[in-house]
PQR file with spaces between the fields and no chain letter, atoms N, CA, C, O and H, PARSE charges and radii, in Angstrom:
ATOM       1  N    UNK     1       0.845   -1.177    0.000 -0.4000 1.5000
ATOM       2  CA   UNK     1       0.000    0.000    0.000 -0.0000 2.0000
ATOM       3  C    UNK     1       0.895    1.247    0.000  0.5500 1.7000
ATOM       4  O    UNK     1       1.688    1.499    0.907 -0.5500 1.4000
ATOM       5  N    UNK     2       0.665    2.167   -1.318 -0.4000 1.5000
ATOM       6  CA   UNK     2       1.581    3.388   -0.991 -0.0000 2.0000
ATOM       7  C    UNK     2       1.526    4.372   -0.127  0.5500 1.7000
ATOM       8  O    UNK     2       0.552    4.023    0.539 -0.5500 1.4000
ATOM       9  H    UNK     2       0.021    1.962   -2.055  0.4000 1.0000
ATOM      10  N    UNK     3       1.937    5.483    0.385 -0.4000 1.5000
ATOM      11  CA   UNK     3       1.487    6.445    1.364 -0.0000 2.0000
ATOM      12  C    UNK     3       1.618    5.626    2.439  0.5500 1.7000
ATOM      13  O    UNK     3       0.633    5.986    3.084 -0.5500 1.4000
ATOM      14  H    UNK     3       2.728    5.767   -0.156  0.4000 1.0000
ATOM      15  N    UNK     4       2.105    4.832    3.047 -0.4000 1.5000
ATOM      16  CA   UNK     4       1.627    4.341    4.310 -0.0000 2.0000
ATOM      17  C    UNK     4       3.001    3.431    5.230  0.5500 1.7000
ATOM      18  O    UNK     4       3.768    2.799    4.504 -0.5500 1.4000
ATOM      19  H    UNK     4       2.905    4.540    2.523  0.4000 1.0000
ATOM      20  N    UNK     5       3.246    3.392    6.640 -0.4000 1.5000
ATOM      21  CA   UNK     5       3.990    2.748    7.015 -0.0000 2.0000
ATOM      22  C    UNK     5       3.764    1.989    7.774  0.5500 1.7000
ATOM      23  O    UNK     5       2.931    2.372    8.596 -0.5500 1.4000
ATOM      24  H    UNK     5       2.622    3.905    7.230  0.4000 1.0000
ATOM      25  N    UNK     6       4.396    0.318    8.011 -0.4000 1.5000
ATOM      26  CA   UNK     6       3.926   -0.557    8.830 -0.0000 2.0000
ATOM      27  C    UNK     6       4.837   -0.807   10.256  0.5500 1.7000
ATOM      28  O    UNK     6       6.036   -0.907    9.996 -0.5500 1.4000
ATOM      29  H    UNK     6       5.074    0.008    7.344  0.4000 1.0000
ATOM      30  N    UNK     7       4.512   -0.929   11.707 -0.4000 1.5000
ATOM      31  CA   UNK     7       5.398   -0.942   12.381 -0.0000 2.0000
ATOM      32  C    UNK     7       4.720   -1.906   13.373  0.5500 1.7000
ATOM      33  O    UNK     7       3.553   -1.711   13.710 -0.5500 1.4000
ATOM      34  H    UNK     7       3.538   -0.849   11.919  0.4000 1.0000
ATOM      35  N    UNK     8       5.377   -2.858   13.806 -0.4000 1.5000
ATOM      36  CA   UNK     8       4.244   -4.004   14.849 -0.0000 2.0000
ATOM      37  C    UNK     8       2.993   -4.163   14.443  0.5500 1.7000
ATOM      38  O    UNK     8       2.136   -4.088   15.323 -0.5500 1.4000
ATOM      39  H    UNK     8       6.326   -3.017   13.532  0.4000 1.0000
ATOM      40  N    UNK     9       2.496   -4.450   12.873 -0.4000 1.5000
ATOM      41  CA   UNK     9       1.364   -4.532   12.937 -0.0000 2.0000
ATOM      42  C    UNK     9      -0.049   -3.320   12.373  0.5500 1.7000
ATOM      43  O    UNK     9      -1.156   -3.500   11.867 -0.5500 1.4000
ATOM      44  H    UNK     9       3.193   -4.510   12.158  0.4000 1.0000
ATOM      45  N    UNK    10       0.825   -1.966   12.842 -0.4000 1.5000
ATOM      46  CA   UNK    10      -0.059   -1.114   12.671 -0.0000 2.0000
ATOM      47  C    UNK    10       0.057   -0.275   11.704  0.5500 1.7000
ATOM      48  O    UNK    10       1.136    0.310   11.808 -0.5500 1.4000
ATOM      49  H    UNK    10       1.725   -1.820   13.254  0.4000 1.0000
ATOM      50  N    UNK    11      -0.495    0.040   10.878 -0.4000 1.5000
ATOM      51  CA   UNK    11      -0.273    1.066    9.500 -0.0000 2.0000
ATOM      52  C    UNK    11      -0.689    2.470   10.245  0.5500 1.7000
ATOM      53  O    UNK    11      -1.504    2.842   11.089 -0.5500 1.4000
ATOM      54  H    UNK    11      -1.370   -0.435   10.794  0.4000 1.0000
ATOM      55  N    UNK    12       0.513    3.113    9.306 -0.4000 1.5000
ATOM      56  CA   UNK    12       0.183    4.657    9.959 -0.0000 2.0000
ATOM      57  C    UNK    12       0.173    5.165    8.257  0.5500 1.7000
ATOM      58  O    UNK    12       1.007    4.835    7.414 -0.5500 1.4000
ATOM      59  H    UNK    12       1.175    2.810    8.621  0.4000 1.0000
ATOM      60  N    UNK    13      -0.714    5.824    8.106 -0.4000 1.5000
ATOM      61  CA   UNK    13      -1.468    6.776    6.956 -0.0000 2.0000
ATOM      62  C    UNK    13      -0.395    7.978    6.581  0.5500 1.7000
ATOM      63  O    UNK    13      -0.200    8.819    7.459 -0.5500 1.4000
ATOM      64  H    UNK    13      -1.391    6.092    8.792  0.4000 1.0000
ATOM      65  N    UNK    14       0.109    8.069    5.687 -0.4000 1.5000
ATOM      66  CA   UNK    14       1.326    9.431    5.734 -0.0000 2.0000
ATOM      67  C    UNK    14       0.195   10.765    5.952  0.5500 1.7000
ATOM      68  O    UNK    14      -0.943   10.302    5.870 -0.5500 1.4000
ATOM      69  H    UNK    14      -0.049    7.386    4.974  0.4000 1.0000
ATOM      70  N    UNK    15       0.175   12.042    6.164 -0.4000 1.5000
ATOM      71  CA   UNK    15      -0.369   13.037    5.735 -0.0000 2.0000
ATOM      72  C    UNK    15      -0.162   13.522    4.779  0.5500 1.7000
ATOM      73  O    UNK    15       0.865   13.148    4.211 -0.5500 1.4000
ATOM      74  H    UNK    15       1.099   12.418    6.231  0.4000 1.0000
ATOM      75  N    UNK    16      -1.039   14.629    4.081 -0.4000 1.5000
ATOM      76  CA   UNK    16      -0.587   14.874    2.489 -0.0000 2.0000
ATOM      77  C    UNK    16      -0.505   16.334    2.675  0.5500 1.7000
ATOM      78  O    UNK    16      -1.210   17.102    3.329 -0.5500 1.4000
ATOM      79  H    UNK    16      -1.873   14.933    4.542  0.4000 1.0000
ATOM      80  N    UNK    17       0.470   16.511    1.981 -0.4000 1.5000
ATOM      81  CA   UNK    17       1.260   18.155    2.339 -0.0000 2.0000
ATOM      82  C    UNK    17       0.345   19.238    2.927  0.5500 1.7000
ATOM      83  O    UNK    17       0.559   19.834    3.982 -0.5500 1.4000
ATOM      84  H    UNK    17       1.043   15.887    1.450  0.4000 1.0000
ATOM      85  N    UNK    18      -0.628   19.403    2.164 -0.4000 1.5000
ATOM      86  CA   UNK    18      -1.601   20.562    2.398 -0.0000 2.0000
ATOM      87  C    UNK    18      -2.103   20.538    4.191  0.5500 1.7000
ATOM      88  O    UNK    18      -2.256   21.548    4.877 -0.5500 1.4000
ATOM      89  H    UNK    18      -0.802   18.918    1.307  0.4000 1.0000
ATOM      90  N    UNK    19      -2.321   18.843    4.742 -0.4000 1.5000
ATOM      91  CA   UNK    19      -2.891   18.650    5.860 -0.0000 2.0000
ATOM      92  C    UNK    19      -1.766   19.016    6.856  0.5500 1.7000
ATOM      93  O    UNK    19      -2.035   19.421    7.987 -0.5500 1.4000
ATOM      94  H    UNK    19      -2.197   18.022    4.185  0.4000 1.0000
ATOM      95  N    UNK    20      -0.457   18.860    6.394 -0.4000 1.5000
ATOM      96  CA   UNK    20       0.784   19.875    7.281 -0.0000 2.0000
ATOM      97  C    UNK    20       0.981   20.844    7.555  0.5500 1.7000
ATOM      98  O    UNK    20       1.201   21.205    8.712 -0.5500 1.4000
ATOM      99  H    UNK    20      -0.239   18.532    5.476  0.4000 1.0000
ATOM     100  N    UNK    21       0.957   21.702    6.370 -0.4000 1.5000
ATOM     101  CA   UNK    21       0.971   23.058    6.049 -0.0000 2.0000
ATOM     102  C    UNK    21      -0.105   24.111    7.379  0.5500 1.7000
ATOM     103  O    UNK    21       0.156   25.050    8.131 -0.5500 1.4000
ATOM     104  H    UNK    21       0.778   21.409    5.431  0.4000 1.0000
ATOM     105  N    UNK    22      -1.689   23.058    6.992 -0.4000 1.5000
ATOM     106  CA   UNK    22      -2.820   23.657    7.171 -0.0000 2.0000
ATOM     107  C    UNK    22      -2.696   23.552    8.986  0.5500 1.7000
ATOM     108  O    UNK    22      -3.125   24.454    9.706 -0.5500 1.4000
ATOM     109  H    UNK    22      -1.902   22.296    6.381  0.4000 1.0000
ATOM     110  N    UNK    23      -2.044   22.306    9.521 -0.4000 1.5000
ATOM     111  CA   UNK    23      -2.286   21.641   11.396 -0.0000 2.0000
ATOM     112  C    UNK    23      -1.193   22.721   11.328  0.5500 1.7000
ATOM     113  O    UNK    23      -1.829   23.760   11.506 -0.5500 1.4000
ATOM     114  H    UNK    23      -1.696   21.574    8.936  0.4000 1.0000
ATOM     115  N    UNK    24       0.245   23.087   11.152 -0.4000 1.5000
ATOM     116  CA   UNK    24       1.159   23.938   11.573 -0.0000 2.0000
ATOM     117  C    UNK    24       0.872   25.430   11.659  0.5500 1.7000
ATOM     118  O    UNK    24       1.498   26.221   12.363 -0.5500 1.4000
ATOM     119  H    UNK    24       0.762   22.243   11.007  0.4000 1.0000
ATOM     120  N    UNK    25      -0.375   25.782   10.680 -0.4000 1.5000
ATOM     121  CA   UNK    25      -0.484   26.908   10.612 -0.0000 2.0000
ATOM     122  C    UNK    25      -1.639   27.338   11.710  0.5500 1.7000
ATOM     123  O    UNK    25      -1.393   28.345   12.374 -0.5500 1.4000
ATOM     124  H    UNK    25      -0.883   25.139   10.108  0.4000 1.0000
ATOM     125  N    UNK    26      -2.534   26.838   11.881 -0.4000 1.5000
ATOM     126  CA   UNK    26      -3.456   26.519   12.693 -0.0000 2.0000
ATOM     127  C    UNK    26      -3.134   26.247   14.299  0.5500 1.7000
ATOM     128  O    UNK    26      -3.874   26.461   15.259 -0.5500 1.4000
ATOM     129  H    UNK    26      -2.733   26.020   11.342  0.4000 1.0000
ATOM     130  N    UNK    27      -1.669   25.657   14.276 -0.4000 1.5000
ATOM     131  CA   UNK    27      -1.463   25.418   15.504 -0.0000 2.0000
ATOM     132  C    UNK    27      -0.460   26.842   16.169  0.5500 1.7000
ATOM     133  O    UNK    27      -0.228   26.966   17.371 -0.5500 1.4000
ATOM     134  H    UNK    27      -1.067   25.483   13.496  0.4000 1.0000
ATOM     135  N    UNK    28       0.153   28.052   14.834 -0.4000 1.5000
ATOM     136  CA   UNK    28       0.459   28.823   15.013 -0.0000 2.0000
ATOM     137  C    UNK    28      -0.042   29.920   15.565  0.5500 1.7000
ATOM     138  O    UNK    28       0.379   30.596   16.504 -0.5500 1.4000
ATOM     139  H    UNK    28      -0.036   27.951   13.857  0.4000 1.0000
ATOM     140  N    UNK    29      -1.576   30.104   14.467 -0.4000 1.5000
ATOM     141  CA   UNK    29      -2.434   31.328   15.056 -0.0000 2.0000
ATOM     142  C    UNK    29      -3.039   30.674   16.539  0.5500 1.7000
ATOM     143  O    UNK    29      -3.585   31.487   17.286 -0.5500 1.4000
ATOM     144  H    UNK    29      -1.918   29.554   13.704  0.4000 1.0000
ATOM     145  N    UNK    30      -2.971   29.409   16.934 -0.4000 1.5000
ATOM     146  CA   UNK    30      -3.528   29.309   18.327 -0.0000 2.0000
ATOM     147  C    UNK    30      -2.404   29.636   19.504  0.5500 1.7000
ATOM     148  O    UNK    30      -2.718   29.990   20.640 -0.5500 1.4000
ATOM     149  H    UNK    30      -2.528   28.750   16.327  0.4000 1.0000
ATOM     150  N    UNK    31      -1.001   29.454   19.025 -0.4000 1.5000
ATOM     151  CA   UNK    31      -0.319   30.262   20.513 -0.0000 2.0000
ATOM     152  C    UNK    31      -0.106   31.543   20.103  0.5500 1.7000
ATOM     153  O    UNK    31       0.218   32.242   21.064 -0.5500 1.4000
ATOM     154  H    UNK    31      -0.746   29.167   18.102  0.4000 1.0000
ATOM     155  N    UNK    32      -0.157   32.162   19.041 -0.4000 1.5000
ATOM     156  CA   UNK    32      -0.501   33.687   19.080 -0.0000 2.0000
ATOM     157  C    UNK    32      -1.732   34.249   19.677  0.5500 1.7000
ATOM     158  O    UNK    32      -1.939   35.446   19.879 -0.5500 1.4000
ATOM     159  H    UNK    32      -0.420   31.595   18.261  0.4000 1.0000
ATOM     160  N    UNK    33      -2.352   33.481   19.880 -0.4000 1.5000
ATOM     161  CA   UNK    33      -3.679   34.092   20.172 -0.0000 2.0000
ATOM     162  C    UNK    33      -3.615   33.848   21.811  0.5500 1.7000
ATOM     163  O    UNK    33      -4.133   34.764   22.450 -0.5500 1.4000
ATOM     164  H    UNK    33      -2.184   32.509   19.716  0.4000 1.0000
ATOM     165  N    UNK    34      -3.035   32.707   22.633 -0.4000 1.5000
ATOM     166  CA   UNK    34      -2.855   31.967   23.712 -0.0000 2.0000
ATOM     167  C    UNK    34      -1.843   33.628   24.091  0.5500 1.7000
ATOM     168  O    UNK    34      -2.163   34.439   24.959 -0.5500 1.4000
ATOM     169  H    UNK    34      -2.614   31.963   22.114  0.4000 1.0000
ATOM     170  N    UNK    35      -1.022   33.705   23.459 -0.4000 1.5000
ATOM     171  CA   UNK    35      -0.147   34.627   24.258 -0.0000 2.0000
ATOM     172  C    UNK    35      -0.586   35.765   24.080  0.5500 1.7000
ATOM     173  O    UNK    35      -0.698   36.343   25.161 -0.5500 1.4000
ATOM     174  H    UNK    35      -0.762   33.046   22.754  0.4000 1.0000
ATOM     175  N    UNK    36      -0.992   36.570   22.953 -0.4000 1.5000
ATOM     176  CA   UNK    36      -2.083   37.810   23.392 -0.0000 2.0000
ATOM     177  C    UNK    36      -2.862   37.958   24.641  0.5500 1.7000
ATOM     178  O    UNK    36      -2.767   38.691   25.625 -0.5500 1.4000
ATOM     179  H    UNK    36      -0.901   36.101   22.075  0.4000 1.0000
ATOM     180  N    UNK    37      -3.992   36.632   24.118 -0.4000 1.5000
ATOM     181  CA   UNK    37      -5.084   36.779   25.620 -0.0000 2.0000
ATOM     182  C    UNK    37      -3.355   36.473   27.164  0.5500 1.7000
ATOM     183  O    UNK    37      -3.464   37.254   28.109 -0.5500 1.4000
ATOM     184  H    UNK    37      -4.069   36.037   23.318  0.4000 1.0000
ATOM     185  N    UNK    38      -2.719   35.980   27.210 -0.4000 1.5000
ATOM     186  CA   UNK    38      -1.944   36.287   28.473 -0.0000 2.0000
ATOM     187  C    UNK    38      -1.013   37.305   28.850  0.5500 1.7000
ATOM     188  O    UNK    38      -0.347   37.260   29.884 -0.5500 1.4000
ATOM     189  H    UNK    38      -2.631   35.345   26.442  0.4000 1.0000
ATOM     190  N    UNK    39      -0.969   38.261   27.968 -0.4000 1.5000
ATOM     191  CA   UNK    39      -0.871   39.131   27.485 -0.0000 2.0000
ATOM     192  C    UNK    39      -1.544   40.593   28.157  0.5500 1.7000
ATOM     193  O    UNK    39      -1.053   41.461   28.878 -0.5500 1.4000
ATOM     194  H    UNK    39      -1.510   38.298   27.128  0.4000 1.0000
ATOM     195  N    UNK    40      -2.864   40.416   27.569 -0.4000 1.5000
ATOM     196  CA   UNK    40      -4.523   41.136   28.211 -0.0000 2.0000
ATOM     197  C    UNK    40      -4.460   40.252   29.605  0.5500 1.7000
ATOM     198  O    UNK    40      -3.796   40.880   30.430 -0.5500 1.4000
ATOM     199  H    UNK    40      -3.263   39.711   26.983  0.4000 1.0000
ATOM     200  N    UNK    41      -4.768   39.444   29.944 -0.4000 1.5000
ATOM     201  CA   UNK    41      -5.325   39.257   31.116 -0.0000 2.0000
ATOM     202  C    UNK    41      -4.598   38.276   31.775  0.5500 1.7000
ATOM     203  O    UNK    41      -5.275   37.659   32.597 -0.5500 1.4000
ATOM     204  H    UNK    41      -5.308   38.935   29.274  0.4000 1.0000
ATOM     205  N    UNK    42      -3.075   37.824   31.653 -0.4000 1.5000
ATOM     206  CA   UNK    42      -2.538   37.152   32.265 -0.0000 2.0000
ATOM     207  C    UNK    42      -2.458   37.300   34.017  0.5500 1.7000
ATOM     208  O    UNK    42      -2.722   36.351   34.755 -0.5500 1.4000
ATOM     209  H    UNK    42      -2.525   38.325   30.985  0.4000 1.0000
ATOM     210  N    UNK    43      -1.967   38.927   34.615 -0.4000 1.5000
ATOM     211  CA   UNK    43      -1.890   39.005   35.385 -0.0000 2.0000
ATOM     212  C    UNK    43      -3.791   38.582   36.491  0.5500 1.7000
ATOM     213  O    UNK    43      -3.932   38.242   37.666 -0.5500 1.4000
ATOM     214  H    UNK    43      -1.752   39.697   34.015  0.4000 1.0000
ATOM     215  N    UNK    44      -4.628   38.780   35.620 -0.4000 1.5000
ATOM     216  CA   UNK    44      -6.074   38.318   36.396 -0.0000 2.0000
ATOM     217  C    UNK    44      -5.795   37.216   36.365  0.5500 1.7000
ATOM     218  O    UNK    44      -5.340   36.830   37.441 -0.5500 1.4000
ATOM     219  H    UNK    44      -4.513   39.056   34.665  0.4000 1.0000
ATOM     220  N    UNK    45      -5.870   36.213   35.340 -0.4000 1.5000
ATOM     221  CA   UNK    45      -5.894   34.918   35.605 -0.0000 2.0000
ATOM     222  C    UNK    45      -4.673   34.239   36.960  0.5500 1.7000
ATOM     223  O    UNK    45      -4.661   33.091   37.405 -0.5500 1.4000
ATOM     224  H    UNK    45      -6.240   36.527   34.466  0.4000 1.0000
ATOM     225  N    UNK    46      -4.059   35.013   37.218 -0.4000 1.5000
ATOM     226  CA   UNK    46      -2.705   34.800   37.965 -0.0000 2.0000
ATOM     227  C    UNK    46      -3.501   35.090   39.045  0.5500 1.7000
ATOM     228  O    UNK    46      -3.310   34.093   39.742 -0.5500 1.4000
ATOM     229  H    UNK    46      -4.069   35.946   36.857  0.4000 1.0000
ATOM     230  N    UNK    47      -3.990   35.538   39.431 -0.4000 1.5000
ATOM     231  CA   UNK    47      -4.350   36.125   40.811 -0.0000 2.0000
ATOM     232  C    UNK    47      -3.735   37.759   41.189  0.5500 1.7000
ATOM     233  O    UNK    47      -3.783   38.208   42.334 -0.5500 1.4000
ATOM     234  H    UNK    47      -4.145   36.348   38.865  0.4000 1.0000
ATOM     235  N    UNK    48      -3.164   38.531   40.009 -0.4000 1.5000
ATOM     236  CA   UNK    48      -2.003   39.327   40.755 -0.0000 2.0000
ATOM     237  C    UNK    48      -2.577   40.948   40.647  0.5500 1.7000
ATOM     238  O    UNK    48      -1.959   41.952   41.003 -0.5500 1.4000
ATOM     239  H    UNK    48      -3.125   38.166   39.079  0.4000 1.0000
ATOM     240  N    UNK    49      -3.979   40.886   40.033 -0.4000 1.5000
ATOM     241  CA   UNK    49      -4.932   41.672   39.632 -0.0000 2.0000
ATOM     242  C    UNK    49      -5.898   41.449   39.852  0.5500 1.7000
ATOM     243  O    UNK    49      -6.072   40.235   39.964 -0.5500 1.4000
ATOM     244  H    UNK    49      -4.481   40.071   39.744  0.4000 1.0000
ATOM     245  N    UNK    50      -7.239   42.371   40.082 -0.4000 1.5000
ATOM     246  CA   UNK    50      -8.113   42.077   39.461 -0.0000 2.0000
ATOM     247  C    UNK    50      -8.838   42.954   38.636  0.5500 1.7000
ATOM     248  O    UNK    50      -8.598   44.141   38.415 -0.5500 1.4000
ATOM     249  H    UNK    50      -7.098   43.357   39.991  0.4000 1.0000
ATOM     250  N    UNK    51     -10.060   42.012   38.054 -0.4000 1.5000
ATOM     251  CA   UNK    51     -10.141   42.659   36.770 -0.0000 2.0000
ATOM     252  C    UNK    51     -11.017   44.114   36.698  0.5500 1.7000
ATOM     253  O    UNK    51     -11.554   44.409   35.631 -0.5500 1.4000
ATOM     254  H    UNK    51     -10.255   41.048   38.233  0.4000 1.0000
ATOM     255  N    UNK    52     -11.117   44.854   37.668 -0.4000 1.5000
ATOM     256  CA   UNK    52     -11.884   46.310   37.768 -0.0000 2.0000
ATOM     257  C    UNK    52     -10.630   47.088   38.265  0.5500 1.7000
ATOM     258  O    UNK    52     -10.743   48.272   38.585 -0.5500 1.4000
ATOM     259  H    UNK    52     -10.681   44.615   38.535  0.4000 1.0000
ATOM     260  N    UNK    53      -9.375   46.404   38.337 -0.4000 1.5000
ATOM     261  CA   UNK    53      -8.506   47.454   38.905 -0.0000 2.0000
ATOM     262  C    UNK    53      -7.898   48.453   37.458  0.5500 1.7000
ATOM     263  O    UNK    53      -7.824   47.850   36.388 -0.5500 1.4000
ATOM     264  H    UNK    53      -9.284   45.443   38.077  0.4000 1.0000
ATOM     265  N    UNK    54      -7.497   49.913   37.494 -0.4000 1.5000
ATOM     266  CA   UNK    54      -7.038   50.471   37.159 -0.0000 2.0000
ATOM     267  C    UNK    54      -8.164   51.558   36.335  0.5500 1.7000
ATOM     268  O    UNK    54      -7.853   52.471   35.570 -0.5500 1.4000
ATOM     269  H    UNK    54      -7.557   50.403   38.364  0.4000 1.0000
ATOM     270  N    UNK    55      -9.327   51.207   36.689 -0.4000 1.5000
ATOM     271  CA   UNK    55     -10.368   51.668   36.294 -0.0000 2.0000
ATOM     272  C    UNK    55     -11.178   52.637   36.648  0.5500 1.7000
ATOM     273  O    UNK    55     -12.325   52.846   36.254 -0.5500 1.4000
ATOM     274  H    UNK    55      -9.580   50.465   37.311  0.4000 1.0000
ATOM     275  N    UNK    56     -10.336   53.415   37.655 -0.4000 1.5000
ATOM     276  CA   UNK    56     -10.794   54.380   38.373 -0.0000 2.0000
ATOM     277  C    UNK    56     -11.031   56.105   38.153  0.5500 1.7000
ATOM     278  O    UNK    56     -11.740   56.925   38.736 -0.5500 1.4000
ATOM     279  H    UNK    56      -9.404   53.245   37.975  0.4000 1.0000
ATOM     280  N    UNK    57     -10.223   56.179   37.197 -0.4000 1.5000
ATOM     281  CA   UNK    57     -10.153   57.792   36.569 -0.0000 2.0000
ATOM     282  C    UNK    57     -11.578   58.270   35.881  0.5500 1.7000
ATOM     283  O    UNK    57     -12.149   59.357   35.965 -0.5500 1.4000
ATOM     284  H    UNK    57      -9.648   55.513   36.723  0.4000 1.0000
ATOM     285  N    UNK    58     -11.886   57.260   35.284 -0.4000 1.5000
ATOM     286  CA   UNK    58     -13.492   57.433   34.783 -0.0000 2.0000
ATOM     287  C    UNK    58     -13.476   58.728   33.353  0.5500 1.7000
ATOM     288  O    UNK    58     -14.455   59.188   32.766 -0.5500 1.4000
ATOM     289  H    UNK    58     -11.422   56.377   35.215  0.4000 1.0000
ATOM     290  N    UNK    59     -11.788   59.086   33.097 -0.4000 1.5000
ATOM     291  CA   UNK    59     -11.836   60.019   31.956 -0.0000 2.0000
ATOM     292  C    UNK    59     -11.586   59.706   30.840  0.5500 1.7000
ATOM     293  O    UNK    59     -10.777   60.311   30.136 -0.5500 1.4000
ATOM     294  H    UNK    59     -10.992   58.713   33.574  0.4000 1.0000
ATOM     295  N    UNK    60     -12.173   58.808   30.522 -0.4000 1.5000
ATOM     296  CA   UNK    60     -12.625   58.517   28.953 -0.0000 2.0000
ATOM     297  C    UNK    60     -14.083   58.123   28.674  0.5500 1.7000
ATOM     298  O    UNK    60     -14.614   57.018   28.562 -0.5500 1.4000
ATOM     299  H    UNK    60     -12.831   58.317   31.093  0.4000 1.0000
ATOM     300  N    UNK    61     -14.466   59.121   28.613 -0.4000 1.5000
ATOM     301  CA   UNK    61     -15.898   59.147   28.134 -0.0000 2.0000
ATOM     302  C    UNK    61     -17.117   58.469   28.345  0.5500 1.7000
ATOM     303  O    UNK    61     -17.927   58.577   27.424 -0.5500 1.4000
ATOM     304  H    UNK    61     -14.034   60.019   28.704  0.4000 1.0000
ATOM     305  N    UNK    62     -17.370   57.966   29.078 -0.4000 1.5000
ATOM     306  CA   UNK    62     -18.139   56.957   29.296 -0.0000 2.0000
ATOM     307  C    UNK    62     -19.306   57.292   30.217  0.5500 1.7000
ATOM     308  O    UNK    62     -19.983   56.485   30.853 -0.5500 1.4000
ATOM     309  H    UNK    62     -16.712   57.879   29.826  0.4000 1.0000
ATOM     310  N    UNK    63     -19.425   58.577   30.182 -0.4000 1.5000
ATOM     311  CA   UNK    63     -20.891   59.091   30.767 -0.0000 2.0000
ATOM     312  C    UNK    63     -21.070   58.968   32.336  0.5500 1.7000
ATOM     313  O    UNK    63     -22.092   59.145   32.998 -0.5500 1.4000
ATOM     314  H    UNK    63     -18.875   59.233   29.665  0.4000 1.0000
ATOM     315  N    UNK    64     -20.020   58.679   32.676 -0.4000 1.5000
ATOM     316  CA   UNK    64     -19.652   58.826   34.420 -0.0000 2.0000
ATOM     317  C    UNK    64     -19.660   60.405   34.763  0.5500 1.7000
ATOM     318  O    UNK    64     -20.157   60.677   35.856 -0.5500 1.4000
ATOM     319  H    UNK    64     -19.190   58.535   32.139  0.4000 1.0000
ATOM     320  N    UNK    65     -19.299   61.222   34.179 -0.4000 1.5000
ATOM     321  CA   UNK    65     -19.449   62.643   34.513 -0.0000 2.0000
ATOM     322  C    UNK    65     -20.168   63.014   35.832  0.5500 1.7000
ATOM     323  O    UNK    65     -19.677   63.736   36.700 -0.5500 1.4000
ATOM     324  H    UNK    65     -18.895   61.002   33.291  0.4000 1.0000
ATOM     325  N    UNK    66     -21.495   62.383   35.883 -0.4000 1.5000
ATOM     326  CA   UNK    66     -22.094   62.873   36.990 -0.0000 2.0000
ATOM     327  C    UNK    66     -21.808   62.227   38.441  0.5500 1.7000
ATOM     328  O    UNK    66     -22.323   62.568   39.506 -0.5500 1.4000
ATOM     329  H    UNK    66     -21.893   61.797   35.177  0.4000 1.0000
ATOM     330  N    UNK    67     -20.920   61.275   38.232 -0.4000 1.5000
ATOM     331  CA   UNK    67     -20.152   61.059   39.808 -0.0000 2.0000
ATOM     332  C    UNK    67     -19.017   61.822   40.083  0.5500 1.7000
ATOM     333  O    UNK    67     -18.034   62.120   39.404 -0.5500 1.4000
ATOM     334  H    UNK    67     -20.502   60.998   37.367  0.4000 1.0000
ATOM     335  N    UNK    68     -19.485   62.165   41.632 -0.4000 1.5000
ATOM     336  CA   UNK    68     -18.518   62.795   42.337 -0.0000 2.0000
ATOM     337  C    UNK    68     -19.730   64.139   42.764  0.5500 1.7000
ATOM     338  O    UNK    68     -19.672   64.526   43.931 -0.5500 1.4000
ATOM     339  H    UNK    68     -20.283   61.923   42.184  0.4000 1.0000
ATOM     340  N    UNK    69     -20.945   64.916   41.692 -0.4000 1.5000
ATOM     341  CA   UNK    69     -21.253   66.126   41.463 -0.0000 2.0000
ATOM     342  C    UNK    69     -22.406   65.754   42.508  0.5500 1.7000
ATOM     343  O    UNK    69     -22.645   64.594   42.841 -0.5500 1.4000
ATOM     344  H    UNK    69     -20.992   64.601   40.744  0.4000 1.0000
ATOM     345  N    UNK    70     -23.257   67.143   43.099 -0.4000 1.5000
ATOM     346  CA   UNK    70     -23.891   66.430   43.768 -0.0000 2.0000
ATOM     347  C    UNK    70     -25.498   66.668   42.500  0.5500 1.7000
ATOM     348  O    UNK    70     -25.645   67.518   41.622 -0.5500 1.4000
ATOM     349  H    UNK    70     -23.063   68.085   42.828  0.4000 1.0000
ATOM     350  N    UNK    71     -26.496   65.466   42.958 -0.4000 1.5000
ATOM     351  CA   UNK    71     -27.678   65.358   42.063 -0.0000 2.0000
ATOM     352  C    UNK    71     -28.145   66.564   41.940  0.5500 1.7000
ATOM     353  O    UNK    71     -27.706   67.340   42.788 -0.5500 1.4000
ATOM     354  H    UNK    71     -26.377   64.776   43.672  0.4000 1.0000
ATOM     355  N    UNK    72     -28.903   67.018   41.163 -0.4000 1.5000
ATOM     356  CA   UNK    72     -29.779   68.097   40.568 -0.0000 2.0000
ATOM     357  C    UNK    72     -30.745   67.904   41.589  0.5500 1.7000
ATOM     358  O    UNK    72     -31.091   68.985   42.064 -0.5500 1.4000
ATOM     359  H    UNK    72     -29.260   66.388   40.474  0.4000 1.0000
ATOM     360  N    UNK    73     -31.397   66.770   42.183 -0.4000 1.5000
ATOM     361  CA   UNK    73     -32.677   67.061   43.203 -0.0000 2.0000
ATOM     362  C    UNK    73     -32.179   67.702   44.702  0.5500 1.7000
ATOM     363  O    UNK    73     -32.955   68.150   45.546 -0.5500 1.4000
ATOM     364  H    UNK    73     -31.116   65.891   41.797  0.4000 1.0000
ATOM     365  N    UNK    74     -30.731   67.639   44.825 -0.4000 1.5000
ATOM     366  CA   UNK    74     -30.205   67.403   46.080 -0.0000 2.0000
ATOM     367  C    UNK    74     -30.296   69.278   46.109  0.5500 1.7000
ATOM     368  O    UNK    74     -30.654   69.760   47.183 -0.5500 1.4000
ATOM     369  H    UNK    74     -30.100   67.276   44.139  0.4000 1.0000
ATOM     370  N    UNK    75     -29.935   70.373   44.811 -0.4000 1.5000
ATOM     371  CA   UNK    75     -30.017   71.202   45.281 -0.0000 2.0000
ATOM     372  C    UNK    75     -31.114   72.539   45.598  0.5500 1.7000
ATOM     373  O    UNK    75     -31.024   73.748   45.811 -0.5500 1.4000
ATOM     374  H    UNK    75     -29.644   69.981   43.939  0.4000 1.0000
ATOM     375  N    UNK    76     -31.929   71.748   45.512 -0.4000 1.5000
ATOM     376  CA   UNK    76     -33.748   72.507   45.986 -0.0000 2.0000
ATOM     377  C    UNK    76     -33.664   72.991   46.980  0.5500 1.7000
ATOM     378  O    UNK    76     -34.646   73.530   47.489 -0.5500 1.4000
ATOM     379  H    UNK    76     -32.002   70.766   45.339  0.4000 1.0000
C-alpha cells in the first residue's frame, strides 16, 4: 500500500502536504492568540490583579461625569 507505514502490525497513513501546512499553521495562530489573551489578562488569571482594577479615573468618556457632582434634586 503506498502512502503508508507498517510498524508491529499497525499502519500509519502518511499526511498529504496541504494537511501539514494547514495543522502547523493553525497550531500557530492558536499560541498567538494563547499569548495575546496572556498578554490582556494574564496578570487576572494569575491572581495578581483584578479585573476592575485600574479603572478608576473614569476620563474617557463613558458618561460617568455625573459622579462625584452632587444630584440636581439634592439642590432645591
Amino acid at each position: 500500500m503506498a502512502g503508508t507505514t507498517t510498524y508491529n502490525g499497525y499502519t500509519i497513513p502518511h499526511n498529504k502536504r496541504w494537511h501539514t501546512v494547514a495543522g502547523k499553521g493553525l497550531c500557530a495562530v492558536m499560541w498567538f492568540w494563547v499569548f495575546y489573551r496572556a498578554k490582556q489578562d494574564g496578570a487576572v488569571l494569575l491572581g495578581l490583579r483584578h479585573p476592575w482594577d485600574g479603572h478608576d479615573d473614569h476620563s474617557h468618556g463613558h458618561g460617568h461625569e455625573h459622579e462625584g457632582s452632587s444630584s440636581p434634586s439634592s439642590s432645591h
